[in-house]
C-alpha positions as CSV (number, residue, x, y, z in Angstrom):
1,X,100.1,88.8,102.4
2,X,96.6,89.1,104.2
3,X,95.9,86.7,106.9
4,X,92.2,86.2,108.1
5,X,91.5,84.9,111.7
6,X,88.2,83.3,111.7
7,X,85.8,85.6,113.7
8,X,88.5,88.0,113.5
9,X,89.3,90.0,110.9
10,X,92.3,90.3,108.3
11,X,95.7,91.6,109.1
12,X,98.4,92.3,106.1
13,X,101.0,90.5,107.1
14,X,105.3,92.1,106.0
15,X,107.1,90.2,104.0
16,X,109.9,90.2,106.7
17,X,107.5,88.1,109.7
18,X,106.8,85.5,107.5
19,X,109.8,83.0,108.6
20,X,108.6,83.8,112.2
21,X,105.1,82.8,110.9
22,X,106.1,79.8,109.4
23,X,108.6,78.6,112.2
24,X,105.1,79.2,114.4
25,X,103.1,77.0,112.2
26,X,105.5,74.2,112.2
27,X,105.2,74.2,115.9
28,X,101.0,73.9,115.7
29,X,101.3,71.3,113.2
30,X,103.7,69.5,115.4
31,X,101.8,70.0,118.5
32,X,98.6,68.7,116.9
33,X,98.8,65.4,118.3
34,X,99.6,67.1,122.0
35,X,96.3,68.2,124.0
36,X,98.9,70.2,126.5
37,X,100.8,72.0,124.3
38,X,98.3,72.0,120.7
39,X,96.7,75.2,122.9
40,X,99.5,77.1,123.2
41,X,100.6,76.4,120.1
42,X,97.8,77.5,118.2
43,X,97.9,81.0,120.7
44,X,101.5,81.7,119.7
45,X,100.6,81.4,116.0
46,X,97.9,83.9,116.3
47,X,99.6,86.1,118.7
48,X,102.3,86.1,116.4
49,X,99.6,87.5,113.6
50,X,98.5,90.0,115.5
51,X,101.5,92.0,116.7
52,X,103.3,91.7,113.5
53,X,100.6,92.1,111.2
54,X,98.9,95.6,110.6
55,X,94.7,95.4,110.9
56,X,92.5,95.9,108.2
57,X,89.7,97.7,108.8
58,X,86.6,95.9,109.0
59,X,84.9,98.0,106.3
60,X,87.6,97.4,103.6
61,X,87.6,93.5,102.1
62,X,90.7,92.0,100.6
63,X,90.7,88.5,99.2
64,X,93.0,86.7,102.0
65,X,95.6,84.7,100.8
66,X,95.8,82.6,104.1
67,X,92.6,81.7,106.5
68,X,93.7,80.5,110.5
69,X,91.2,79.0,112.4
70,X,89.9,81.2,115.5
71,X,91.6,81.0,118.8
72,X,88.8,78.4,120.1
73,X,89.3,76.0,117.4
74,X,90.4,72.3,117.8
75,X,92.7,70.2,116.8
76,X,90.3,68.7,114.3
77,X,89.2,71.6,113.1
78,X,93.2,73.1,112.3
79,X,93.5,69.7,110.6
80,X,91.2,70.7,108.3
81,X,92.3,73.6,106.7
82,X,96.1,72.4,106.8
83,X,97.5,71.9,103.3
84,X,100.9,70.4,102.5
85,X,102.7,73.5,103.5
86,X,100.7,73.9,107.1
87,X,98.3,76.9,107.1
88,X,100.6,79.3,106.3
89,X,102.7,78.4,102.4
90,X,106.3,79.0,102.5
């Protein structure tokens, strides 16, 4: 799976951290509602990304199968791109 962070980059993501992954974005969705803990929420979900995931070099493209909003991003703007599943599809 390739995951893009907005203003980021793309990271292919192993088949084995996407429970971890999902278990993260249930915890954003739930903390969307939560100006104290939406933050850290949305941190952990990215952080999560980035130390499982392997980085694609900025030269190479991939179509990405799931798009995160950037580290800066509001609530607002996380509700957006949710779908039924969250951000990331089961």
């Amino acid at each position: 799976m390739i995951v893009r962070i907005m203003g980021e980059g793309q990271f292919e993501m192993p088949e084995e951290s996407l429970a971890r992954l999902n278990e993260l974005d249930d915890a954003l969705e739930a903390a969307l509602d939560d100006e104290q803990s939406f933050p850290a929420a949305l941190t952990a979900l990215l952080e999560g990304v980035r130390r499982s995931g392997t980085r694609v070099p900025d030269e190479e493209l991939f179509t990405s199968d799931v798009v995160l909003p950037a580290a800066e991003a509001t609530a607002a703007e996380v509700r957006e791109l949710l779908t039924d599943e969250g951000l990331i599809p089961d």
